[in-house]
C-alpha positions in Angstrom: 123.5 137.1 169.6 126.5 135.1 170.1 130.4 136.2 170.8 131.5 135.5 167.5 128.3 136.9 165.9 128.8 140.1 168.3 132.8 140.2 167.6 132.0 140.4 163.7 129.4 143.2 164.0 132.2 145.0 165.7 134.8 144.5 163.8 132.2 146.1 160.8 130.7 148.7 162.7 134.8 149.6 163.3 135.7 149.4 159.8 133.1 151.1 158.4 133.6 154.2 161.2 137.3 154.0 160.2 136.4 154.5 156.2 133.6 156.9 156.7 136.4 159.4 158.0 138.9 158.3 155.7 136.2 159.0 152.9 134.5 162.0 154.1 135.0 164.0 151.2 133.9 161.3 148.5 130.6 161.3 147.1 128.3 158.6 148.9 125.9 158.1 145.6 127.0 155.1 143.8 125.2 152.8 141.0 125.4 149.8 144.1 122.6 152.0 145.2 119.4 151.0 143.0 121.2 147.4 141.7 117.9 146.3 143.8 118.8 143.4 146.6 119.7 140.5 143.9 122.5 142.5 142.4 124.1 141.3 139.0 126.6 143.1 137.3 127.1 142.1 133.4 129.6 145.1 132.7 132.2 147.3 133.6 131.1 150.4 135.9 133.6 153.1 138.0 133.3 153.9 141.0 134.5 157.0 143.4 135.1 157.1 146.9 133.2 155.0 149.4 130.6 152.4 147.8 128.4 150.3 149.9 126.0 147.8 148.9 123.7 146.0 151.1 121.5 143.1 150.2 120.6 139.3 150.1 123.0 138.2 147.1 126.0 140.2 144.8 126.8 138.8 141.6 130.0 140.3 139.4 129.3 137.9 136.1 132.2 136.8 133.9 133.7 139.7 131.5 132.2 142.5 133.9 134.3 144.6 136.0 134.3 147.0 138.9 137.3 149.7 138.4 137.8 151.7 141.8 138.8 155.4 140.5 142.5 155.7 141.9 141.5 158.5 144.4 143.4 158.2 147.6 141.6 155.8 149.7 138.6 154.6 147.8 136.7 152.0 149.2 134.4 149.1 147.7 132.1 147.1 150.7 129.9 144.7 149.7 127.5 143.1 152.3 125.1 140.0 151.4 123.9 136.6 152.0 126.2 135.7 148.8 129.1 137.1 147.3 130.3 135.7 143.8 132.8 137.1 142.4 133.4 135.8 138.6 134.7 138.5 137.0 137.6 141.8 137.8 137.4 143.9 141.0 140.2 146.5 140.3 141.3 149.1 143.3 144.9 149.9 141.9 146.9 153.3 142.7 147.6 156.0 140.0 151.0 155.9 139.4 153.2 158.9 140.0 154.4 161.6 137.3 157.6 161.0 136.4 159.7 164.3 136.9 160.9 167.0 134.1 164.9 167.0 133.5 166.6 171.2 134.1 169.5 172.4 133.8 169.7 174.0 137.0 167.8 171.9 138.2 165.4 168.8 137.9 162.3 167.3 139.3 161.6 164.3 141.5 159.5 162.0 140.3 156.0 161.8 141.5 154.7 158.9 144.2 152.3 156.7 143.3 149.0 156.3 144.6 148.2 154.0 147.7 145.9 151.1 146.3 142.0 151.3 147.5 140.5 149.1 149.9 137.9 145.7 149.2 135.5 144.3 152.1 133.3 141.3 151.0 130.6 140.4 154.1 128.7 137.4 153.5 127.8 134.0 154.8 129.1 132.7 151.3 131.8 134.3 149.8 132.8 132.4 146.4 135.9 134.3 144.6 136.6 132.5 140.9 137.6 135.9 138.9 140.5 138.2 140.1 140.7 140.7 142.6 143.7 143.4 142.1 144.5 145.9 144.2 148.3 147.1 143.6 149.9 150.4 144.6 150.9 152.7 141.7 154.2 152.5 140.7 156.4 155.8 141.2 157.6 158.1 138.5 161.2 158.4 137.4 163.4 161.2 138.6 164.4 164.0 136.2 167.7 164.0 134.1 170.6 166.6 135.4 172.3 169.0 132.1 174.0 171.8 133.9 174.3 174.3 131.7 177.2 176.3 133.8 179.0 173.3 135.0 177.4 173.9 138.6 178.0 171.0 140.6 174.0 169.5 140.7 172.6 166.2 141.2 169.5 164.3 139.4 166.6 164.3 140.9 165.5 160.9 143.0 162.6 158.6 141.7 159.3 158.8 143.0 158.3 155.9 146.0 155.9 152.9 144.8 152.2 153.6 146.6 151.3 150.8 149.2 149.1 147.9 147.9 145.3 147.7 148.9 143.4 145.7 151.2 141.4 142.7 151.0 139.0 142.1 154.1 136.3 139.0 153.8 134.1 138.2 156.6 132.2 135.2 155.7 131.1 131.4 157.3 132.1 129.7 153.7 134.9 131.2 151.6 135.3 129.7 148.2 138.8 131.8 147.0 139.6 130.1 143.2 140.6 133.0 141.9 143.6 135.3 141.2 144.2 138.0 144.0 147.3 141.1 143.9 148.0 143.4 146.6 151.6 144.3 145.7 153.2 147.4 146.7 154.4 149.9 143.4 157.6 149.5 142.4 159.6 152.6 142.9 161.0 155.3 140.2 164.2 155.0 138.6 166.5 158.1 139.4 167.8 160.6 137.0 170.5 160.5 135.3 173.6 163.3 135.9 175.4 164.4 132.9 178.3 166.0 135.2 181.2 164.8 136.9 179.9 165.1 140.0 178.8 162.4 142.3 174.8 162.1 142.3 173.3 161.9 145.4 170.0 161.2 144.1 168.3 157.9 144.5 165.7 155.3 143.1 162.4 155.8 144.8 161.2 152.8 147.7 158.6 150.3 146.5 155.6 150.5 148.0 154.5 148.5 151.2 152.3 144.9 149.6 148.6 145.3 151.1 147.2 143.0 153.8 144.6 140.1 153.4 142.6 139.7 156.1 140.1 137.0 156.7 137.1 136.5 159.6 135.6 133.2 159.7 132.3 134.1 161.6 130.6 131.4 163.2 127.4 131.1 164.1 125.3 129.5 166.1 122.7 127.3 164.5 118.5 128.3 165.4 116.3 125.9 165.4 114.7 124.6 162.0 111.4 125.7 161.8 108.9 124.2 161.4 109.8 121.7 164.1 107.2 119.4 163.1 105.7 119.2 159.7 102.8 116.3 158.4 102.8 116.8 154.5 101.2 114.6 152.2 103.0 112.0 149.4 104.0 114.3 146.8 103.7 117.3 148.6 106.7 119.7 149.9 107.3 121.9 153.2 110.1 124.5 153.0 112.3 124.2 156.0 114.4 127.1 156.9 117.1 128.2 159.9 117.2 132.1 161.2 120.8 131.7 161.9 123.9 129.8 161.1 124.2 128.0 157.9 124.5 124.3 156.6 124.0 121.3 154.7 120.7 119.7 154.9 119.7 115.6 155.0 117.4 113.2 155.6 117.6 110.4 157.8 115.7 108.2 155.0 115.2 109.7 151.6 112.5 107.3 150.6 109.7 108.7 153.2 111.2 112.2 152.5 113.9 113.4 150.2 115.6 117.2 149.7 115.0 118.6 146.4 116.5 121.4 147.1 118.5 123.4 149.2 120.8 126.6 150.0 122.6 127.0 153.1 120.0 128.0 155.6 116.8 126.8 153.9 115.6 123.3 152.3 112.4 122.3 150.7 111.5 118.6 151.3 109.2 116.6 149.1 107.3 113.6 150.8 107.0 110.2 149.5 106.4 107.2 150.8 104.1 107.0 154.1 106.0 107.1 157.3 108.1 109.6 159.7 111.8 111.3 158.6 114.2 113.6 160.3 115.9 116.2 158.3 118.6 117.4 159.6 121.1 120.4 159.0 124.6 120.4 159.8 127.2 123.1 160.1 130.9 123.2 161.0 133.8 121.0 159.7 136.4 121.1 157.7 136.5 124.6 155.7 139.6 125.0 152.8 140.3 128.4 151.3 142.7 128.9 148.4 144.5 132.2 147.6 146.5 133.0 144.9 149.0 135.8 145.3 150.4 137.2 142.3 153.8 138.4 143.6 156.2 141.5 143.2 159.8 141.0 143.8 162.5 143.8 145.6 164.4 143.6 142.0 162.4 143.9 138.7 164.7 144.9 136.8 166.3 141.7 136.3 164.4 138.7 136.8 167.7 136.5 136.8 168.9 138.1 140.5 167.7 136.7 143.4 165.2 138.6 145.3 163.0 138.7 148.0 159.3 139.4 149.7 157.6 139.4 152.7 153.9 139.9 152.9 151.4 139.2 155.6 148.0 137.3 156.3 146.2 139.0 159.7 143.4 138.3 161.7 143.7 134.6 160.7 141.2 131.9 162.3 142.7 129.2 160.4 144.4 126.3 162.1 146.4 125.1 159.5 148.5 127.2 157.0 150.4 126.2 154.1 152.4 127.4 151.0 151.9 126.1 147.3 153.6 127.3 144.0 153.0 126.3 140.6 155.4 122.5 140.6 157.4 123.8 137.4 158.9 126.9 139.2 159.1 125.1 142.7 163.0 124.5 142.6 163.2 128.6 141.9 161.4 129.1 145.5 162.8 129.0 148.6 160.7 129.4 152.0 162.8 131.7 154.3 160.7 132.2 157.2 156.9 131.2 157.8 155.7 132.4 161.3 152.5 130.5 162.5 151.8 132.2 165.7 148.0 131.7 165.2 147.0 133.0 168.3 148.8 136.4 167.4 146.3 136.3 164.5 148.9 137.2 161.9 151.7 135.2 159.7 154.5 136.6 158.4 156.1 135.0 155.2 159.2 135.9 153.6 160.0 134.3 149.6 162.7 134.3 147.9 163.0 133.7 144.1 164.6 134.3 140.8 161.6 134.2 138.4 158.0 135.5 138.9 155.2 133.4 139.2 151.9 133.0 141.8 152.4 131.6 145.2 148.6 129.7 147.1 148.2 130.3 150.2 145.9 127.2 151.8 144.1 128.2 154.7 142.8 125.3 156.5 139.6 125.6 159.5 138.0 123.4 161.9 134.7 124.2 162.8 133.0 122.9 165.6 129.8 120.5 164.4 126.8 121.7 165.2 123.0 120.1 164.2 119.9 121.1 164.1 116.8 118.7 163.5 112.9 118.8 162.6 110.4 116.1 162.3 108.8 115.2 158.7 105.8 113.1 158.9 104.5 111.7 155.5 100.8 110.4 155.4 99.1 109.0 151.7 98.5 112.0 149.4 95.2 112.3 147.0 94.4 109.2 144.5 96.6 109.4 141.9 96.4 105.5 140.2 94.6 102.1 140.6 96.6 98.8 139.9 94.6 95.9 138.9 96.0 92.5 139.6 96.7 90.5 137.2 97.8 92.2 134.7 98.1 90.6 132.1 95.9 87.5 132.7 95.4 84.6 130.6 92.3 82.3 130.3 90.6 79.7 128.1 87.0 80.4 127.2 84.2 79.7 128.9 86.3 80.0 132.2 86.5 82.9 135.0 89.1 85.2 136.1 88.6 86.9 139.7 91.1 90.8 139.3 91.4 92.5 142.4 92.3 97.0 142.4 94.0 98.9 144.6 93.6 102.4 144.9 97.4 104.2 145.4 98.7 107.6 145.6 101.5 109.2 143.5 104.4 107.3 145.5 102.3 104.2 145.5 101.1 103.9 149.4 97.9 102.1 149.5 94.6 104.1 149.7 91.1 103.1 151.1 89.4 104.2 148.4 87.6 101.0 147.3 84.6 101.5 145.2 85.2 101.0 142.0 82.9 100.7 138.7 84.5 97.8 136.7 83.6 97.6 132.8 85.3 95.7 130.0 86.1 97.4 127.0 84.7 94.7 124.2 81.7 91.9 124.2 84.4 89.3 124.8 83.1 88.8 128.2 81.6 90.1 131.6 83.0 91.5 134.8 81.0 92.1 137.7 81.0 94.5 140.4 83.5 92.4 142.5 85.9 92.2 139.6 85.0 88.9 138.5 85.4 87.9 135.2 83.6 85.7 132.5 84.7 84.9 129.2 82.1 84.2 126.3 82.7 81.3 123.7 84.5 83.8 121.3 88.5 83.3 121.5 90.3 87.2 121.4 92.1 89.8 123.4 90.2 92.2 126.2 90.8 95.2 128.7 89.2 95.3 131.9 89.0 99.0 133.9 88.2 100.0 136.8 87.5 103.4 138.0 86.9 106.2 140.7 86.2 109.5 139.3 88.6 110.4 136.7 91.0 107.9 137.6 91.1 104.7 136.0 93.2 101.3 136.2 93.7 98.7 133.2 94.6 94.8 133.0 94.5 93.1 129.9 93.1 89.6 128.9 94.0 86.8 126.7 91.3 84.9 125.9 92.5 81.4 124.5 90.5 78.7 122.6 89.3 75.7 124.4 90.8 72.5 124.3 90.8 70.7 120.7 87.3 69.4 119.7 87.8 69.1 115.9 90.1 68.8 113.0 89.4 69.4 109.5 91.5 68.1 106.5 91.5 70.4 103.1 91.4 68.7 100.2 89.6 66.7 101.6 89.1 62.7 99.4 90.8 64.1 96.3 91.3 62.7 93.0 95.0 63.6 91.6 97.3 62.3 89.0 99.5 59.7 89.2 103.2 60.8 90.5 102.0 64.1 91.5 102.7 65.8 95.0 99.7 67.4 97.2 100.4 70.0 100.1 97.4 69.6 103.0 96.4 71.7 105.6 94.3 71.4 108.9 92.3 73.5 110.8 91.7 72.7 114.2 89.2 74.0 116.4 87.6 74.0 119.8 83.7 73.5 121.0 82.9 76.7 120.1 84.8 76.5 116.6 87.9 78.9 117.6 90.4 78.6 115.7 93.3 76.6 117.3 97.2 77.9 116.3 98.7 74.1 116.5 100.3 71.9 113.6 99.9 68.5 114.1 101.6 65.1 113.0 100.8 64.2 109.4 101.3 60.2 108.2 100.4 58.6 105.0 99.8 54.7 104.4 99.0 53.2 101.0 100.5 54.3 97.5 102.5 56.9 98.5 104.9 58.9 100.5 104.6 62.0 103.2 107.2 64.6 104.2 105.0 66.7 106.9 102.0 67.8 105.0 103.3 67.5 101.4 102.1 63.6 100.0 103.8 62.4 96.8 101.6 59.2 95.4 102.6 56.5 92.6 100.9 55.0 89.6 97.8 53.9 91.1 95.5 52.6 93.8 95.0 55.1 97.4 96.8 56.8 99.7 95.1 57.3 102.8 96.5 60.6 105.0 96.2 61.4 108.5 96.4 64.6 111.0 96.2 63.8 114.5 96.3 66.5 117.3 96.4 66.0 121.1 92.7 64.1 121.3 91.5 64.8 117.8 92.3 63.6 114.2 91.4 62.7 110.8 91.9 61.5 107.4 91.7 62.4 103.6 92.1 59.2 101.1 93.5 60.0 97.6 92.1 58.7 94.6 94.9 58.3 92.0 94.3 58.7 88.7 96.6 57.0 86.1 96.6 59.6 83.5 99.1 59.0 80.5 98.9 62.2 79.0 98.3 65.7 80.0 99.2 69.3 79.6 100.4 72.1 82.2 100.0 75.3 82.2 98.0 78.3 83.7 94.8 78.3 83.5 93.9 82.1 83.6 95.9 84.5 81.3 95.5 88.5 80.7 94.6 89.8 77.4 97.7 90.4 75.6 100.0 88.1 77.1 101.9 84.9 76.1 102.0 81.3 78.6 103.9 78.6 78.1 102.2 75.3 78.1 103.8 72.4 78.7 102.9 68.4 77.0 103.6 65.6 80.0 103.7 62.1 79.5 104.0 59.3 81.9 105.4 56.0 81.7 105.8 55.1 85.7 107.5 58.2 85.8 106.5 61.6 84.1 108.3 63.9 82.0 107.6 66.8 79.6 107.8 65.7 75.9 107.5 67.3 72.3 104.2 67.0 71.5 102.2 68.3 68.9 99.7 71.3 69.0 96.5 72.5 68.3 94.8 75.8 69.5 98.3 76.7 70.6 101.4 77.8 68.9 103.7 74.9 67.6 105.9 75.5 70.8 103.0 75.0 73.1 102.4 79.0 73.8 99.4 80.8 74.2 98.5 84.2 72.8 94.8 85.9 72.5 94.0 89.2 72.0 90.4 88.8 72.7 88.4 87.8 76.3 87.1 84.5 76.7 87.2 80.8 77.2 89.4 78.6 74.7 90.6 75.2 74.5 94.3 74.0 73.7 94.9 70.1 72.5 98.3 68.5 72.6 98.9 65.0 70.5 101.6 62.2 71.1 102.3 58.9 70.6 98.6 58.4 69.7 97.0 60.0 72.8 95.3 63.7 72.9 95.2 66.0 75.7 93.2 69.1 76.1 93.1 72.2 78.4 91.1 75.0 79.0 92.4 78.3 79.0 90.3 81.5 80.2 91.9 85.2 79.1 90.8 87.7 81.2 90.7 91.7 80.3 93.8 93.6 80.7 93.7 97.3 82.9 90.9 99.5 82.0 91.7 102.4 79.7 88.9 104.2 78.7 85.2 104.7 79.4 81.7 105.2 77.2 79.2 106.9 78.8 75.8 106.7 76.5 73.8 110.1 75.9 71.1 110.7 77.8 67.6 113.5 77.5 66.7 114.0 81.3 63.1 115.3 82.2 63.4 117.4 84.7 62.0 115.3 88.4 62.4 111.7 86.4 65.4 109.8 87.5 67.5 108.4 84.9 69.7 105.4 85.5 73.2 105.4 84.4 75.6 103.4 83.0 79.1 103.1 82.1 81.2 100.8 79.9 85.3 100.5 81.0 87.2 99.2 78.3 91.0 97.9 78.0 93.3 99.0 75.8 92.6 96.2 73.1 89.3 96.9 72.9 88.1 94.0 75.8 85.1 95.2 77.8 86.0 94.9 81.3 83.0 93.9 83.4 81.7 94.8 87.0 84.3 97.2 87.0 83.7 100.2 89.6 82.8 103.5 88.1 82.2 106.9 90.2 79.9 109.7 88.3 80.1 113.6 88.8 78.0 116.2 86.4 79.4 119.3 84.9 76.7 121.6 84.3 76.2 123.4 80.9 72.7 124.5 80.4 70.6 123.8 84.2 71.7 121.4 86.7 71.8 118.1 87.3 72.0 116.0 90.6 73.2 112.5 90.9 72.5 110.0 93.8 73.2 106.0 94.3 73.5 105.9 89.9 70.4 107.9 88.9 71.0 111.3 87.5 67.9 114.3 88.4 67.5 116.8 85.8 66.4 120.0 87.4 
């Protein structure tokens, strides 16, 4: 055990022999006794006399107190690994009775009770609520009526009880909170209703309590373990005995922290190789302290007045006063003494409004490191990578993939017999990973596995080069001035379709834009598609037709086309022709399926078209009646109708049976009779 180490022990052993006398009489059982060793308080308790706790953390939550009864002397001691304090530790004094008026006499007013004591002892000691411990304030002295003109005085005020104590032993203070340890304000004399001078007076304000703060340092153990081999994606928990710190690693890609408290880390392994973690202590250590001040007048906050309060057993080397930046100009600094090897400072404010005063405590720490050795090695198969991925080939052709077998953090395994498979008949892969396309042009996986573990690439499987190109319509016969649209198919050896558009030209009697031809009056038009290496042609055959008629050629039941009368003279237009079969407009109307034909007439030449009218949507069914023999099958049949009456053919039609008298069971049409 080291000095400092030792010099803290004492100091606690001494404090706690100093309260146990001071607290002799107060009952020892407390509710700090069965809060178990992670102790969290969520709401407000009371507590008598001397209260210890001992344990590995102490948690005061938000809007949860702990309310020291004002008995002379009660004390609060809380020892853990952790202190945080987020909510109200209260230790006030009672405040004193103020004292009855007489008329022979009257009573001085009662003192106020002496503020209880606080000791946090903790490596970590975080502070973000408030932490009051003020002396009550003293009663007022009693009022002088003399009732036979005897010469009496009022009686005095009562003195303000002395503010508490704060005491924090800790390696790491945190202090964002509010703190008070003002002395009670003293009583107000009473008043004398005579002539007679009063020698009565107004009661002393208590002494302010003390803050006292013990930076323990410790010496940092050794981490153990000192040498760890973990695999990739498996952790080691690293922890010191003694001292406290903040842990690293000297390459967070082999071995990174994933968490960590002050004297413990786990590390998680990664990538193959060798790490040191190291834990550091010391440095720079900053404590805030808000004081909540009392001043020697509070009566009038518009008078000047002044404070002095004290900070002992200090192990800071800096100190430093703050206030609030508004109120600053109101605040003067009469006297700091920094004698830090006496161990205590002395400061003395003066100001004319009330407001808080921080108190920035400022520590070096000598460095101190501790290290342990981390080496990684390649964990348990966790994936296989197969390479390429994707790959891209013609048919017909070979691909060569190779795997390799990785852990979680990807370092390189040995494992190396794998079962490769392709997921479709698209091609072949042997047990080398070798590839072979078939003729057929598509998309394909190939896997290989060990175990349960399996890797993927995917394939494109392109067509071959061009070997063929196809022309559709192919040596048509079309009307004079009329415009065709062509298309091409293009395919490779093995008739895969080829996804290419390729230059279109036309020579002759006529005229191309791409793949839409517009011919003339007569003679051919010869058209070519040409590809990389492959091409071909279509020749039109143009027919000089004078007359015709446009239209559609398949109606519904039901509904009306228009049909137009075109006539061509070099170039063709629609004209007002004459009808027959047709309405005198050139429309189309039938009620009834079937083929009819439609004439036009003009200027001595007749045209005719054929027209087919098709049923419209099925409304209703016929099902014949049928007289079943029980074990014969009997085929049935349906006949689907539209609403005008128009049989609609091949239609689909699904059969159920609803049972009367018996049963009946239908399969693929034919109904059984049982």
């Amino acid at each position: 055990m080291n000095s400092k180490k030792s010099l803290k022990l004492a100091l606690t052993i001494l404090t706690l022999l100093t309260l146990l006398v001071l607290t002799s009489s107060f009952s020892q059982a407390s509710i700090l006794d069965t809060c178990g060793s992670n102790c969290v308080i969520s709401n407000n308790i009371t507590l008598t006399g001397l209260n210890t706790f001992y344990g590995a953390s102490f948690t005061l939550l938000p809007n949860a107190s702990i309310n020291l009864s004002p008995s002379q002397g009660s004390v609060l001691q809380i020892n853990a690994n952790t202190i945080n304090i987020q909510g109200v530790i209260n230790a006030n004094g009672v405040n004193g009775n103020n004292g009855s008026a007489g008329n022979f006499w009257s009573e001085k007013g009662g003192n106020g009770g002496d503020a209880g004591t606080i000791i946090l002892n903790a490596t970590v000691v975080n502070v973000s609520g408030e932490i009051t411990a003020n002396g009550g304030n003293g009663g007022s002295g009693g009022d002088y009526c003399p009732a036979f003109g005897l010469a009496q005085s009022s009686a005095s005020g009562g003195d303000g009880g002395a503010g508490g104590s704060l005491i924090v032993y800790y390696s790491n203070l945190s202090f964002e909170g509010n703190l008070s340890l003002n002395g009670g304000l003293g009583g107000k004399a009473g008043l004398n209703h005579t002539c007679y001078l009063s020698h009565s007076r107004n009661g002393s304000n208590g002494k302010n309590g003390v803050f006292e703060e013990h930076q323990v340092f410790q010496t940092l153990s050794t981490v153990n373990p000192q040498t760890s081999t973990i695999q990739s994606g498996q952790t080691e928990n690293l922890s010191v005995s003694e001292g406290s710190g903040f842990w690293s690693s000297s390459n967070s890609t082999i071995a990174r922290i994933t968490s960590q408290n002050l004297t413990s880390a786990v590390v998680e392994g990664w990538f193959k190789g060798t790490t040191v973690i190291t834990i550091t202590s010391g440095g720079e250590s900053i404590a805030e302290l808000p004081l909540s001040l009392n001043w020697t007048n509070p009566l009038n906050q518009y008078e000047f007045g002044s404070l002095t309060f004290s900070i002992e057993n200090i192990n800071s080397t800096s100190i430093s006063i703050l206030t609030n930046p508004t109120f600053q100009s109101n605040l003067i600094i009469l006297n700091i003494n920094d004698n830090i090897s006496l161990q205590r400072v002395n400061i003395t404010l003066e100001k004319i409004v009330n407001e808080v005063a921080y108190i920035i405590l400022t520590t070096e720490n000598p460095q101190q490191n501790q290290t342990a050795i981390v080496n990684v090695i390649p964990g348990s198969l966790s994936q296989i990578i197969i390479t390429p991925n994707p790959a891209i080939i013609q048919v017909n052709s070979t691909q060569q993939f190779n795997a390799t077998s990785v852990d979680i953090a990807g370092n390189i395994l040995q494992e190396n017999n794998f079962n490769w498979n392709v997921t479709n008949n698209l091609g072949v892969v042997n047990q080398n990973g070798l590839f072979t396309a078939g003729f057929k042009a598509g998309s394909t996986q190939v896997t290989a596995s060990i175990g349960n573990v399996t890797g993927t690439a995917s394939i494109t499987i392109n067509p071959g080069p061009p070997n063929s190109l196809l022309i559709q319509p192919y040596n048509p016969a079309v009307q004079s001035y009329s415009t065709i649209q062509f298309n091409s198919t293009i395919l490779d050896a093995y008739d895969n379709l080829i996804n290419a558009v390729p230059n279109w030209t036309a020579t002759g009697n006529c005229n191309n834009t791409n793949n839409s031809v517009t011919v003339q009056a007569s003679g051919q038009c010869t058209v070519t598609a040409s590809f990389q290496n492959v091409s071909n042609q279509s020749i039109i055959t143009i027919v000089n037709q004078t007359f015709y008629i446009q239209g559609p050629s398949n109606i519904t039941a039901g509904n009306t086309s228009q049909y137009q009368a075109v006539y061509c003279n070099e170039t063709c237009s629609a004209v007002n022709a004459s009808w027959s079969g047709a309405s005198s407009n050139g429309t189309f109307t039938s009620t009834q399926t079937g083929t009819y034909t439609i004439y036009a007439y003009y200027n001595g030449s007749t045209a005719n078209f054929t027209v087919t009218v098709t049923p419209a949507t099925p409304s209703y069914i016929l099902i014949p009646q049928y007289v079943l023999t029980a074990g014969v099958p009997q085929q049935l049949y349906a006949y689907v109708y539209d609403t005008l009456g128009n049989q609609v053919l091949n239609a689909t039609v699904n059969f159920i049976t609803t049972p009367i008298n018996g049963t009946a069971v239908i399969i693929n049409g034919y109904i059984f009779g049982e």
